[in-house]
C-alpha positions as CSV (number, residue, x, y, z in Angstrom):
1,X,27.2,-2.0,-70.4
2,X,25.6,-2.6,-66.9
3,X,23.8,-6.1,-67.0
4,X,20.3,-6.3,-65.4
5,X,22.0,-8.7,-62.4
6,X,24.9,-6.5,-61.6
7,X,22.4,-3.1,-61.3
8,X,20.3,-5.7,-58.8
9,X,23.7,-6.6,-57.1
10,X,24.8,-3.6,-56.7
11,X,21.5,-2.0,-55.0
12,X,21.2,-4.9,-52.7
13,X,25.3,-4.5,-52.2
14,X,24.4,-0.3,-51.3
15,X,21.7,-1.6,-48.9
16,X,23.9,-3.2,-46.6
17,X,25.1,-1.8,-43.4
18,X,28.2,0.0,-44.0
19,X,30.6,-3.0,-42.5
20,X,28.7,-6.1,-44.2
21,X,29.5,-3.2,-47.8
22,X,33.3,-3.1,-46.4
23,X,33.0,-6.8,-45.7
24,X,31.8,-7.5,-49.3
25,X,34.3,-5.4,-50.8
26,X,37.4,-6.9,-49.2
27,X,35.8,-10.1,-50.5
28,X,35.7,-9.1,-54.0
29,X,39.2,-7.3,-54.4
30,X,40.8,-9.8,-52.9
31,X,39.2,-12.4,-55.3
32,X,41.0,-10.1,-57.9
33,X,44.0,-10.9,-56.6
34,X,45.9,-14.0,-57.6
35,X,47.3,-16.3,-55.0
36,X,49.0,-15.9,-51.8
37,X,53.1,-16.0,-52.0
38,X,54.2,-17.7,-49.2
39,X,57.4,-16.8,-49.5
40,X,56.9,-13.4,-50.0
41,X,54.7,-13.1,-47.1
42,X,57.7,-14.9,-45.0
43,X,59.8,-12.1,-46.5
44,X,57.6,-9.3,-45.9
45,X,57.2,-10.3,-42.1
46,X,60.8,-10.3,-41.7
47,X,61.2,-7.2,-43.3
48,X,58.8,-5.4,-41.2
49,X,60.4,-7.3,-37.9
50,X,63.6,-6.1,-38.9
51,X,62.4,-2.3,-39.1
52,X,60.4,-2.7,-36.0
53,X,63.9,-3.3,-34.7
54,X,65.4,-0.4,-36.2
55,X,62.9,2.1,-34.9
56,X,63.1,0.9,-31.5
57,X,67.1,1.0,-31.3
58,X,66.9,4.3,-32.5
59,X,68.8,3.1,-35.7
60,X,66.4,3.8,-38.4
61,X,65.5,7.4,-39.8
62,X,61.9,8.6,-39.2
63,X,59.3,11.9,-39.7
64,X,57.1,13.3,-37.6
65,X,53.9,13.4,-38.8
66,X,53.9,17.3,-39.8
67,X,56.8,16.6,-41.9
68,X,54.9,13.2,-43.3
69,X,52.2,15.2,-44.2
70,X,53.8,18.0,-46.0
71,X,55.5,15.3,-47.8
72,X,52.2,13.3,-48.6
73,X,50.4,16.4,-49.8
74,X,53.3,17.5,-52.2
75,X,53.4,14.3,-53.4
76,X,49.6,14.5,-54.2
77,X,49.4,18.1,-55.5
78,X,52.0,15.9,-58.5
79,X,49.4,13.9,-59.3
């Protein structure tokens, strides 16, 4: 049940320009989140190096973005 203060929130929140809103709503999902993995941010940074790598050496299977769409779409019409 929506509380006085959150109804006031959020029509102050609506009032903002649209990047303090996008702003305020990073802030709050990330506050959702627990904390930070360091080492799986270390991980994840190599990972994405590593593919980086790939694509540029020609070694790493890609789409073009017709075929990533078609692909995206069927994947939604699933849903």
């Amino acid at each position: 049940m929506p509380s006085p203060n959150k109804d006031r929130l959020r029509s102050e929140a609506l009032a903002l320009a649209p990047s303090d809103r996008a702003e305020l709503a990073h802030d709050l999902v990330q506050s959702l989140d627990g904390p930070v993995d360091s080492d799986s941010a270390g991980a994840w940074e190599q990972e994405i190096l590593r593919r980086i790598e790939q694509l540029d050496a020609g070694s790493a299977p890609s789409v073009d973005r017709k075929e990533f769409s078609s692909r995206i779409r069927e994947q939604l019409r699933r849903i």
